[in-house]
KELUM-160617 format. One record per residue: residue in three letters; x, y, z of N, C-alpha, C in turn; residue number from 1. Coordinates in Angstrom, 1 decimal, padded with zeros to 4 digits. Example, Ala and Ser with C-alpha at 12.3 -4.5 7.8 and 13.67 -1.06 7.14 Angstrom:
<nodes>
<node r="Ala" n_u="013.2" n_v="-005.7" n_w="007.8" ca_u="012.3" ca_v="-004.5" ca_w="007.8" c_u="013.2" c_v="-003.3" c_w="007.8" k="1"/>
<node r="Ser" n_u="012.8" n_v="-002.2" n_w="007.1" ca_u="013.7" ca_v="-001.1" ca_w="007.1" c_u="012.9" c_v="000.0" c_w="007.9" k="2"/>
</nodes>
This chain:
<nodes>
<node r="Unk" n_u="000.2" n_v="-013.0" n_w="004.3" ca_u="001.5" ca_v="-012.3" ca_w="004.1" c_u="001.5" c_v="-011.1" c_w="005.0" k="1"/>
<node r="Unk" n_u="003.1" n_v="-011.0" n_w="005.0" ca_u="002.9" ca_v="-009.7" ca_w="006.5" c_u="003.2" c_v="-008.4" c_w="005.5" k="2"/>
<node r="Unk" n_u="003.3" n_v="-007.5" n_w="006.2" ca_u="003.8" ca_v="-006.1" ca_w="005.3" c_u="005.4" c_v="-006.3" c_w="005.3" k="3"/>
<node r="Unk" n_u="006.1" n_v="-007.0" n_w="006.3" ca_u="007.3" ca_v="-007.0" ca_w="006.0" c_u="007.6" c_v="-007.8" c_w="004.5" k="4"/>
<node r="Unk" n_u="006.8" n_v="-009.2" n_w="004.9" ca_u="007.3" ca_v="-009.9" ca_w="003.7" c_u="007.4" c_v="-009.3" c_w="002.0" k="5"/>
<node r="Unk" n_u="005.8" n_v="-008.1" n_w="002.3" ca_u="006.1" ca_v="-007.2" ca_w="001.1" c_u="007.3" c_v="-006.2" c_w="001.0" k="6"/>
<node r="Unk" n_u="007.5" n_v="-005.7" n_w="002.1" ca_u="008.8" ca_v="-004.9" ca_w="002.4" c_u="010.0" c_v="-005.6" c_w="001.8" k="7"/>
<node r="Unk" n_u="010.3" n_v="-006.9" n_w="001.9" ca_u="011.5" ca_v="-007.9" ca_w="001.5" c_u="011.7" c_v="-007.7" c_w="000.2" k="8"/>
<node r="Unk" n_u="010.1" n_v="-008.4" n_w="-000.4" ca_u="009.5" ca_v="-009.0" ca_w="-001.7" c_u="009.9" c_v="-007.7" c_w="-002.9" k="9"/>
<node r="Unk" n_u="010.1" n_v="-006.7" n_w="-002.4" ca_u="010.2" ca_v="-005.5" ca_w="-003.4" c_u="011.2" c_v="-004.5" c_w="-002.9" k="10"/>
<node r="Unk" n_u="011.9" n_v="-005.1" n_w="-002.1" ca_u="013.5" ca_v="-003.9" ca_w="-001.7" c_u="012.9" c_v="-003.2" c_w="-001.3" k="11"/>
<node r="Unk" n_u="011.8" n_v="-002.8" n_w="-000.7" ca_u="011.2" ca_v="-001.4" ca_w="-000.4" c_u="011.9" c_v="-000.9" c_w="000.9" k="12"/>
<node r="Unk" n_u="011.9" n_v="000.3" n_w="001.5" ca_u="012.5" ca_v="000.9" ca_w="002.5" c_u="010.8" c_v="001.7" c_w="003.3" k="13"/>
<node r="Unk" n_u="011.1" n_v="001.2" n_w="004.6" ca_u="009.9" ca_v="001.6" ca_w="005.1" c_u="010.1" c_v="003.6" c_w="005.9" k="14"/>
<node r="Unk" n_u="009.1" n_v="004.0" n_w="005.3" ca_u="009.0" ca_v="005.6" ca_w="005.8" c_u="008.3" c_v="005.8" c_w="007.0" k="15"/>
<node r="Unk" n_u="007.2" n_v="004.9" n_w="006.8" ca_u="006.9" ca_v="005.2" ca_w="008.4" c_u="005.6" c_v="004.2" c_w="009.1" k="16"/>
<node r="Unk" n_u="005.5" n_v="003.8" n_w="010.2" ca_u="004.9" ca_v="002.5" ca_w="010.4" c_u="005.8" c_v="000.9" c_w="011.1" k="17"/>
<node r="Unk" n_u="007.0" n_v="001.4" n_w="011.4" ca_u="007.8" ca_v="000.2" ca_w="011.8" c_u="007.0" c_v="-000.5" c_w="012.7" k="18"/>
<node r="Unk" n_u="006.7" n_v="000.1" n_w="013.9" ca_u="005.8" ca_v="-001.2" ca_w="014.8" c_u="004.7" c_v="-001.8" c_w="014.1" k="19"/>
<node r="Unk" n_u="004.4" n_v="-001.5" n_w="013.1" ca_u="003.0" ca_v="-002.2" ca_w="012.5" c_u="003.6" c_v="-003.3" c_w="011.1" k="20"/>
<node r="Unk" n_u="004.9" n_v="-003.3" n_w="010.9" ca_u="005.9" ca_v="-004.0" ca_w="009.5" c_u="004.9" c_v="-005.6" c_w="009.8" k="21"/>
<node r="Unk" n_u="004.6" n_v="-006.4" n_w="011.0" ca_u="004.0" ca_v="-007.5" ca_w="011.3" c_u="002.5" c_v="-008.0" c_w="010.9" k="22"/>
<node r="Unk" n_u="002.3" n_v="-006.6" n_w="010.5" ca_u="000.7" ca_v="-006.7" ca_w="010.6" c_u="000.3" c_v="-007.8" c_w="009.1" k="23"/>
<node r="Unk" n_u="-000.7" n_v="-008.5" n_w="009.3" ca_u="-001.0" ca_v="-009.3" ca_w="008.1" c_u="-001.7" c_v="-008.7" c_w="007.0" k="24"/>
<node r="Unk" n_u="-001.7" n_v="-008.9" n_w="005.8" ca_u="-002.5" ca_v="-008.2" ca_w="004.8" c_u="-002.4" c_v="-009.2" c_w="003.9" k="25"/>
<node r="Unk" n_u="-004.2" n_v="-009.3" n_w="003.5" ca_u="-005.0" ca_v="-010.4" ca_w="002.9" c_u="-005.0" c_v="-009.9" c_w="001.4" k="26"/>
<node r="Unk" n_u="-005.3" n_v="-008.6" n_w="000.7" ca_u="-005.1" ca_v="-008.3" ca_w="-000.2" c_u="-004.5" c_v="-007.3" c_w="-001.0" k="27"/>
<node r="Unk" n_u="-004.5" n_v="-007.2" n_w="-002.0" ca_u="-003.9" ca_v="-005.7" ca_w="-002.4" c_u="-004.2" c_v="-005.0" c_w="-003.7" k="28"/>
<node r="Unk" n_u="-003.8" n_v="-003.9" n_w="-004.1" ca_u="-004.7" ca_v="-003.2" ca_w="-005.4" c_u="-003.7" c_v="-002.1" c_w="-005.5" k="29"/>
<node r="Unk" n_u="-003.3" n_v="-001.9" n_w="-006.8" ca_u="-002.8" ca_v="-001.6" ca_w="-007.9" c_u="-003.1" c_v="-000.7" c_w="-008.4" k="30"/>
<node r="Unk" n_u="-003.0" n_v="001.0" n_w="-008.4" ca_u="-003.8" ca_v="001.7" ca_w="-009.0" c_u="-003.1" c_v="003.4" c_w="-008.6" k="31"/>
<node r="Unk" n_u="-003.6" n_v="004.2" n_w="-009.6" ca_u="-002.9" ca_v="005.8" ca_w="-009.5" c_u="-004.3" c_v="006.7" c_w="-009.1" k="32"/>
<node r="Unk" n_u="-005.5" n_v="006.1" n_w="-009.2" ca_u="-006.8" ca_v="006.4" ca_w="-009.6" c_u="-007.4" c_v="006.3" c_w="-008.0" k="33"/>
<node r="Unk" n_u="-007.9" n_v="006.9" n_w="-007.3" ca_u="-008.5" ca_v="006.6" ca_w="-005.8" c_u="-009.5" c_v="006.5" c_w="-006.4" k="34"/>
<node r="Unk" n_u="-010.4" n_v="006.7" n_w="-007.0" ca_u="-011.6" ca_v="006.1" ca_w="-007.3" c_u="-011.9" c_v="004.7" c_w="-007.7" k="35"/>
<node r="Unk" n_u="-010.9" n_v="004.5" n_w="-008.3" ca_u="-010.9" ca_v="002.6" ca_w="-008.7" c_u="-010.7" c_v="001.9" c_w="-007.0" k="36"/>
<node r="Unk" n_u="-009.5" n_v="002.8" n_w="-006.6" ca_u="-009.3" ca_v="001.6" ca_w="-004.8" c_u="-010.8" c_v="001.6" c_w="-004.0" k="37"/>
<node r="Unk" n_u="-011.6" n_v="002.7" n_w="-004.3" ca_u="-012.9" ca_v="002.7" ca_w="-003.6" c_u="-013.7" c_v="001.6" c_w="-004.6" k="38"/>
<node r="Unk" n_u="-013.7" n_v="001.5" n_w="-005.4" ca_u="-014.8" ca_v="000.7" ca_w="-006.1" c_u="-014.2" c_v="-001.3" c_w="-005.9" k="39"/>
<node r="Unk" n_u="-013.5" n_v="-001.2" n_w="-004.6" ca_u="-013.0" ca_v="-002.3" ca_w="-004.4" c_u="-013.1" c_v="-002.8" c_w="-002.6" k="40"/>
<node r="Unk" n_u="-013.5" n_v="-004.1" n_w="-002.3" ca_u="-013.7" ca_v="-004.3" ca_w="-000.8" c_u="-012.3" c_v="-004.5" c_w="-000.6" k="41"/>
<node r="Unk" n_u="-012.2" n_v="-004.0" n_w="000.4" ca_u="-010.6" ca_v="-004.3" ca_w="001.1" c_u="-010.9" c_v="-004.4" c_w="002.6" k="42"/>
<node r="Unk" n_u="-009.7" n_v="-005.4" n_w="002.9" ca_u="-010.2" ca_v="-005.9" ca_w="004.4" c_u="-008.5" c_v="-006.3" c_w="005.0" k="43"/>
<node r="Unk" n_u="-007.7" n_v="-005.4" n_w="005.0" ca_u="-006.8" ca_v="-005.6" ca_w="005.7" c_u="-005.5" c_v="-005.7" c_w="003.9" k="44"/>
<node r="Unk" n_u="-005.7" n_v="-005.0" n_w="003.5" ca_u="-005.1" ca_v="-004.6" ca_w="002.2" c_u="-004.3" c_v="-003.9" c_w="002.3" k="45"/>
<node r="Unk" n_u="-003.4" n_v="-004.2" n_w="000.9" ca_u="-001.8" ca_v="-003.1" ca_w="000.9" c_u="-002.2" c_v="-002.3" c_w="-000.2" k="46"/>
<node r="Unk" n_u="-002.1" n_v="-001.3" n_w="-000.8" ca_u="-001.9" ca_v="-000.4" ca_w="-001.8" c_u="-000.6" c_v="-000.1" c_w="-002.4" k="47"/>
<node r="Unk" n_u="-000.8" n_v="-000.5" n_w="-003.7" ca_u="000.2" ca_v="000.1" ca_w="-004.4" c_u="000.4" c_v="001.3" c_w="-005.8" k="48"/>
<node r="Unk" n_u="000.8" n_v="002.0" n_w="-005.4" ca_u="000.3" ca_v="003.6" ca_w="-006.2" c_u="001.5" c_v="004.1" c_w="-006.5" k="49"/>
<node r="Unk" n_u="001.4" n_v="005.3" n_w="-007.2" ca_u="002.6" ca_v="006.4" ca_w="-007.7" c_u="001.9" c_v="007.8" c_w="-007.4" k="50"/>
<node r="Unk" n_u="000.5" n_v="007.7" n_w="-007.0" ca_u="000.0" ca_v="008.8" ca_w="-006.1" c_u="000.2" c_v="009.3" c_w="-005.1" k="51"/>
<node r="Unk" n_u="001.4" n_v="010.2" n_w="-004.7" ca_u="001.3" ca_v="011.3" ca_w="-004.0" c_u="001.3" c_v="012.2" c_w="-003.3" k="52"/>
<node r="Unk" n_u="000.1" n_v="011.7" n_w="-002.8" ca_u="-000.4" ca_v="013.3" ca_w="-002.1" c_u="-001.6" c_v="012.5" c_w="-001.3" k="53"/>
<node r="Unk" n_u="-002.0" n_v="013.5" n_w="000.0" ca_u="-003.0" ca_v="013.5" ca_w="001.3" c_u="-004.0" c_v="012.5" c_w="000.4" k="54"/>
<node r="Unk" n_u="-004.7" n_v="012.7" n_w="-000.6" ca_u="-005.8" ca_v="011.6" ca_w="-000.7" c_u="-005.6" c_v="010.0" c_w="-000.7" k="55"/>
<node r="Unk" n_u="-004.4" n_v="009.7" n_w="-001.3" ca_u="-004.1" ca_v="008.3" ca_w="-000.9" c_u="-004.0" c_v="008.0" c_w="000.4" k="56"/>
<node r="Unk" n_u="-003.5" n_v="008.3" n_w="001.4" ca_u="-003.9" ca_v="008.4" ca_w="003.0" c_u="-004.8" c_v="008.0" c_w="002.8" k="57"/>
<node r="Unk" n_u="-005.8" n_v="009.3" n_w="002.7" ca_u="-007.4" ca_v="009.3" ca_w="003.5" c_u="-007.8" c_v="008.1" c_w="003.0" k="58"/>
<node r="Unk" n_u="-008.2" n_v="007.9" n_w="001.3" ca_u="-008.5" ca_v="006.8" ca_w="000.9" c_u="-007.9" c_v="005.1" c_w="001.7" k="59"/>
<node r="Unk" n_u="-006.6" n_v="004.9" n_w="002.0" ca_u="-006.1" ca_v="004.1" ca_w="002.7" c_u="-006.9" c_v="003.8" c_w="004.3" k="60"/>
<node r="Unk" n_u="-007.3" n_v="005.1" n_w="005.0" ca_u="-008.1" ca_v="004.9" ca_w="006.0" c_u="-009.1" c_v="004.5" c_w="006.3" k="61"/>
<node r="Unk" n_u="-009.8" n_v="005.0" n_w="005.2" ca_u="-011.6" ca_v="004.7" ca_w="004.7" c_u="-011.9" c_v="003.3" c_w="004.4" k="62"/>
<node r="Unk" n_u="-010.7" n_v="002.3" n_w="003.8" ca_u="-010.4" ca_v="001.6" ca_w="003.3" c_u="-010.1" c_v="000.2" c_w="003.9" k="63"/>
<node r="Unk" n_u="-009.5" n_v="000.4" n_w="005.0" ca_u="-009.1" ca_v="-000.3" ca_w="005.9" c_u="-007.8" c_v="-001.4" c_w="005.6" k="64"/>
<node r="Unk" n_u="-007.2" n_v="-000.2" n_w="004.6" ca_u="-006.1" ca_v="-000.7" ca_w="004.0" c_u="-004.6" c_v="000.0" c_w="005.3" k="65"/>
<node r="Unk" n_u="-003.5" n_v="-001.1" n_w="005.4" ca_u="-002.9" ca_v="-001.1" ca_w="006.6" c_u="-001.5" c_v="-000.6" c_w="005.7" k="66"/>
<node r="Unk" n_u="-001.5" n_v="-000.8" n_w="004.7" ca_u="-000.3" ca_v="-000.3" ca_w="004.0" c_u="000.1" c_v="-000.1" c_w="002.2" k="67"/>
<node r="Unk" n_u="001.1" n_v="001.5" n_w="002.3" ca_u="000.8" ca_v="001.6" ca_w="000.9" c_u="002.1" c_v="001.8" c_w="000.6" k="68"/>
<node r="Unk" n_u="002.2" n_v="001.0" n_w="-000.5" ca_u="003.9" ca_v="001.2" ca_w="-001.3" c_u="003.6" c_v="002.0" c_w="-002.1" k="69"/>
<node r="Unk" n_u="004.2" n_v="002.5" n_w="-002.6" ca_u="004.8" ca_v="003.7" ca_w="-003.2" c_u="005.8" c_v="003.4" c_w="-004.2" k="70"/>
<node r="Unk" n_u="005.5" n_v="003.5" n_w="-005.5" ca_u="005.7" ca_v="002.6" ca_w="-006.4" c_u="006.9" c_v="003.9" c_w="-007.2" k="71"/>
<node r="Unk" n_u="007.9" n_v="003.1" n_w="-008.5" ca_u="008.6" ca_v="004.3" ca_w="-009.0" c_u="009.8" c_v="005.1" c_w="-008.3" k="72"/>
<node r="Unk" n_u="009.7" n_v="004.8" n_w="-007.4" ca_u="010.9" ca_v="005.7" ca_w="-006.3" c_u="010.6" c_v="007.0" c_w="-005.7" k="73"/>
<node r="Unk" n_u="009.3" n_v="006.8" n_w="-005.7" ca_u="008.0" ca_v="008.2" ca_w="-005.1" c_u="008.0" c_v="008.3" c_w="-003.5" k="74"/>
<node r="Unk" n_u="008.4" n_v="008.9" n_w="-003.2" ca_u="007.9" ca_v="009.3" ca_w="-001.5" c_u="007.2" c_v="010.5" c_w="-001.0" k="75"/>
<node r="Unk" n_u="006.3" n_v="010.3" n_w="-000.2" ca_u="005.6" ca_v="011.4" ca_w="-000.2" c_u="006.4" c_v="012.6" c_w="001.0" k="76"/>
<node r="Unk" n_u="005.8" n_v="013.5" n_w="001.0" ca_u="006.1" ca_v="014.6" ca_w="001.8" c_u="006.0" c_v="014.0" c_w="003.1" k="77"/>
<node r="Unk" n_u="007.1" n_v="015.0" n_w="004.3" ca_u="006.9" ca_v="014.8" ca_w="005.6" c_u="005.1" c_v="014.7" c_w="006.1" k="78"/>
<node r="Unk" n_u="004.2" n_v="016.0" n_w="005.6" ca_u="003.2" ca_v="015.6" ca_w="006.2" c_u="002.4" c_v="014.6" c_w="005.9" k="79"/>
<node r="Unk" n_u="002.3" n_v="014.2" n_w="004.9" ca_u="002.2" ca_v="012.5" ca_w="004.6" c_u="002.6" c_v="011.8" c_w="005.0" k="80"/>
<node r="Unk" n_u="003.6" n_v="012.0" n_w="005.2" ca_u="004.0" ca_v="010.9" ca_w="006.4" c_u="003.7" c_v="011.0" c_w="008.1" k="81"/>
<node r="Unk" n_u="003.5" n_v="012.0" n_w="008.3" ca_u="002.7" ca_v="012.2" ca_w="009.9" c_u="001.4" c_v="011.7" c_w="009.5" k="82"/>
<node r="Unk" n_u="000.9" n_v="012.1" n_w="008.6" ca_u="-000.7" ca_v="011.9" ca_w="008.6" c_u="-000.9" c_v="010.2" c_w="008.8" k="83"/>
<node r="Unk" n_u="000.0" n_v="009.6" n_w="007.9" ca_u="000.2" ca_v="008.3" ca_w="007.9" c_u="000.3" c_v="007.4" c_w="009.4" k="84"/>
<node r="Unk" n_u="001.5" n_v="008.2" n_w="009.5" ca_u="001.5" ca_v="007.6" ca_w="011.0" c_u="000.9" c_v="007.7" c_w="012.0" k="85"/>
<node r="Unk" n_u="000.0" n_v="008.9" n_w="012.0" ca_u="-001.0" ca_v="009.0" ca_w="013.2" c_u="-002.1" c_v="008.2" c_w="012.7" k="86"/>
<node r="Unk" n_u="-002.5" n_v="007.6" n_w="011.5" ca_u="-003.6" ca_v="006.6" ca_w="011.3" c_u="-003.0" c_v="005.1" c_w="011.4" k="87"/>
<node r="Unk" n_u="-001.8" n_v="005.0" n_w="011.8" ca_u="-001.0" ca_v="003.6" ca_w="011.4" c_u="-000.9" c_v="002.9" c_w="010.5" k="88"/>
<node r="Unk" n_u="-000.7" n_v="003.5" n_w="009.1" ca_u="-001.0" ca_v="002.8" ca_w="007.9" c_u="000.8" c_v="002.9" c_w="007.9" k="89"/>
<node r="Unk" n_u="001.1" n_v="002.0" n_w="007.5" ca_u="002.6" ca_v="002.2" ca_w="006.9" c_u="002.5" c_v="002.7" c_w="005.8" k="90"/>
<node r="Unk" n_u="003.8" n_v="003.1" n_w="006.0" ca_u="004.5" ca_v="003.9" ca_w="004.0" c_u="005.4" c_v="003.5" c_w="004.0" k="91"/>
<node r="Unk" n_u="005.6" n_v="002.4" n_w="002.8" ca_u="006.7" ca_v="001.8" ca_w="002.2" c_u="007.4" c_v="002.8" c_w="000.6" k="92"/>
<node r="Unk" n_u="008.5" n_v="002.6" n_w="000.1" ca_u="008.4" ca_v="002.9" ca_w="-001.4" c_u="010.0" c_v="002.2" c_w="-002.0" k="93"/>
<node r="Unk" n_u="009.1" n_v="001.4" n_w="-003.3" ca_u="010.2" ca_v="000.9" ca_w="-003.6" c_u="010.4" c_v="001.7" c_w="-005.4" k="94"/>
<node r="Unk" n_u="011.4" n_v="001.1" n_w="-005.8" ca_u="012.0" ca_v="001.7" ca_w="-007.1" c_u="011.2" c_v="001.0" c_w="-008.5" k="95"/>
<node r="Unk" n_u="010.5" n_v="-000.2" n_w="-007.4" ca_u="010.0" ca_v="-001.1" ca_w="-008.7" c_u="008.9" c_v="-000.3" c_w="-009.4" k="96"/>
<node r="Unk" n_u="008.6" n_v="-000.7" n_w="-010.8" ca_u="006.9" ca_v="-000.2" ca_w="-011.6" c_u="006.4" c_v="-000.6" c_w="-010.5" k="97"/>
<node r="Unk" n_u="004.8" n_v="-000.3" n_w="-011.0" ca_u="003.7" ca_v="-000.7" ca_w="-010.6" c_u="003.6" c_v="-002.3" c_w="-011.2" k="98"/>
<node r="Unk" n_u="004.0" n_v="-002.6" n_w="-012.0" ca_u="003.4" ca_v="-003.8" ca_w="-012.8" c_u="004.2" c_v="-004.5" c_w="-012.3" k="99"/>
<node r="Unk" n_u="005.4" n_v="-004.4" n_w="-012.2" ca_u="006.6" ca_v="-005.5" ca_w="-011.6" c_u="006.2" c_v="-005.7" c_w="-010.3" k="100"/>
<node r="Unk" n_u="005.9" n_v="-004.6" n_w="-009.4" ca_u="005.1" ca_v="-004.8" ca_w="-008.2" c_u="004.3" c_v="-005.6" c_w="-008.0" k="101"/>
<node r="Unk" n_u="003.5" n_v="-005.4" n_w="-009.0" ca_u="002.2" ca_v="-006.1" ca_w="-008.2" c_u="002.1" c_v="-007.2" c_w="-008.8" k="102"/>
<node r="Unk" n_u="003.3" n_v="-008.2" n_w="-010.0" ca_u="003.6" ca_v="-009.5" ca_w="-010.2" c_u="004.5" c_v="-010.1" c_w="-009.4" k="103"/>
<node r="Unk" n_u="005.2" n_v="-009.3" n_w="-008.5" ca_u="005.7" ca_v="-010.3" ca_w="-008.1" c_u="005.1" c_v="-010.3" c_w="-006.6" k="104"/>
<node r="Unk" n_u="004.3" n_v="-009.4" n_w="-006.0" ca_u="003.4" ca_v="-009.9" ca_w="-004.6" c_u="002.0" c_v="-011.0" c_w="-005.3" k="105"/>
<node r="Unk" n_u="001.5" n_v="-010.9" n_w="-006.7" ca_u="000.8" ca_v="-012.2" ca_w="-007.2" c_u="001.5" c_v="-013.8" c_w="-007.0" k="106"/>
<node r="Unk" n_u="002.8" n_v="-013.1" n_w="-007.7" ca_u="003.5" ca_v="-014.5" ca_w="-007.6" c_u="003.3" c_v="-015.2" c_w="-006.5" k="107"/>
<node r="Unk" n_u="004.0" n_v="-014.5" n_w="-005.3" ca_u="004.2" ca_v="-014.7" ca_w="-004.0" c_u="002.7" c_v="-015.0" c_w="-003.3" k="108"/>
<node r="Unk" n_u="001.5" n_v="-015.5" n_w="-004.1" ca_u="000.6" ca_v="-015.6" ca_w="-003.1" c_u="-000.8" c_v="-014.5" c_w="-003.0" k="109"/>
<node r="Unk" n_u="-000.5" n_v="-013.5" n_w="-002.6" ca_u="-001.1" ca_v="-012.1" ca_w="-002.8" c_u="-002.0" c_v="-012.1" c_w="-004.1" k="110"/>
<node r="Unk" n_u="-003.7" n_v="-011.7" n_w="-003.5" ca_u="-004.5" ca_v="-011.5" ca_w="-004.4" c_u="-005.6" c_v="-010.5" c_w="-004.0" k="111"/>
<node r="Unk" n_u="-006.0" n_v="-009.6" n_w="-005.0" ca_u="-006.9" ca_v="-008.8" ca_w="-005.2" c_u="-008.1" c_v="-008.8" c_w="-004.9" k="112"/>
<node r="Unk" n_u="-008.4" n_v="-007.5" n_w="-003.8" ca_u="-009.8" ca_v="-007.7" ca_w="-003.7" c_u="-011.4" c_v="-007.4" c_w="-004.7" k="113"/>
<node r="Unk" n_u="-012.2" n_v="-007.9" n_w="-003.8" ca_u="-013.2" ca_v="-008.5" ca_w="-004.8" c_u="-014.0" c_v="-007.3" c_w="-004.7" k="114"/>
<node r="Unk" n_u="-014.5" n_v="-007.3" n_w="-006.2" ca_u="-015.4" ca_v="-005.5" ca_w="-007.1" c_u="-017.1" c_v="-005.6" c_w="-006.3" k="115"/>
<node r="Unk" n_u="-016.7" n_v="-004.6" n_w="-005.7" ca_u="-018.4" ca_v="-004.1" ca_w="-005.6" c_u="-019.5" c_v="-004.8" c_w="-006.8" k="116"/>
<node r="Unk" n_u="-020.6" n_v="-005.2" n_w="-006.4" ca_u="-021.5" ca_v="-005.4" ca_w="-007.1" c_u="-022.5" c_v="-004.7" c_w="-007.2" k="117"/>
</nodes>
């Protein structure tokens, strides 16, 4: 699945990352908590949160997660969004929950990465 097709999949409006909307992303994770997204392998993963602020970024980088929606109708501040785009992570945000979010990128295919052992 690409980031755009998430982009479609959830009416989301992209804030910043257009040249990268093609990029592919294998899984994705659900969460307000940066400590749960770290206690998870991600390998070209999207994030979906209602957190923010600068630590979702960084966590997104460390992570090797390429894109994070923005769940609720939340957008973060301009420098969140520079920070974003100097690491190339897109920032999406759509109006949907979290939970409607992340059923209907399940539906669509999209699954969760696998828990630290």
């Amino acid at each position: 699945m690409t980031v755009k097709n998430i982009k479609d999949l959830l009416s989301a409006k992209v804030l910043c990352g257009e040249d990268y909307i093609n990029n592919e992303v294998h899984t994705a994770c659900g969460s307000d908590m940066m400590s749960d997204v770290l206690a998870y392998v991600k390998d070209q993963s999207v994030l979906l949160t209602g957190l923010c602020n600068p630590q979702a970024v960084r966590t997104a980088e460390m992570m090797d997660i390429v894109c994070i929606v923005f769940v609720r109708g939340k957008t973060p501040d301009e420098s969140m969004i520079q920070l974003a785009s100097n690491r190339e992570i897109v920032l999406l945000s759509t109006d949907m929950l979290m939970f409607e979010a992340c059923g209907i990128l399940y539906a669509n295919g999209l699954r969760g990465g696998k828990q630290f052992g």
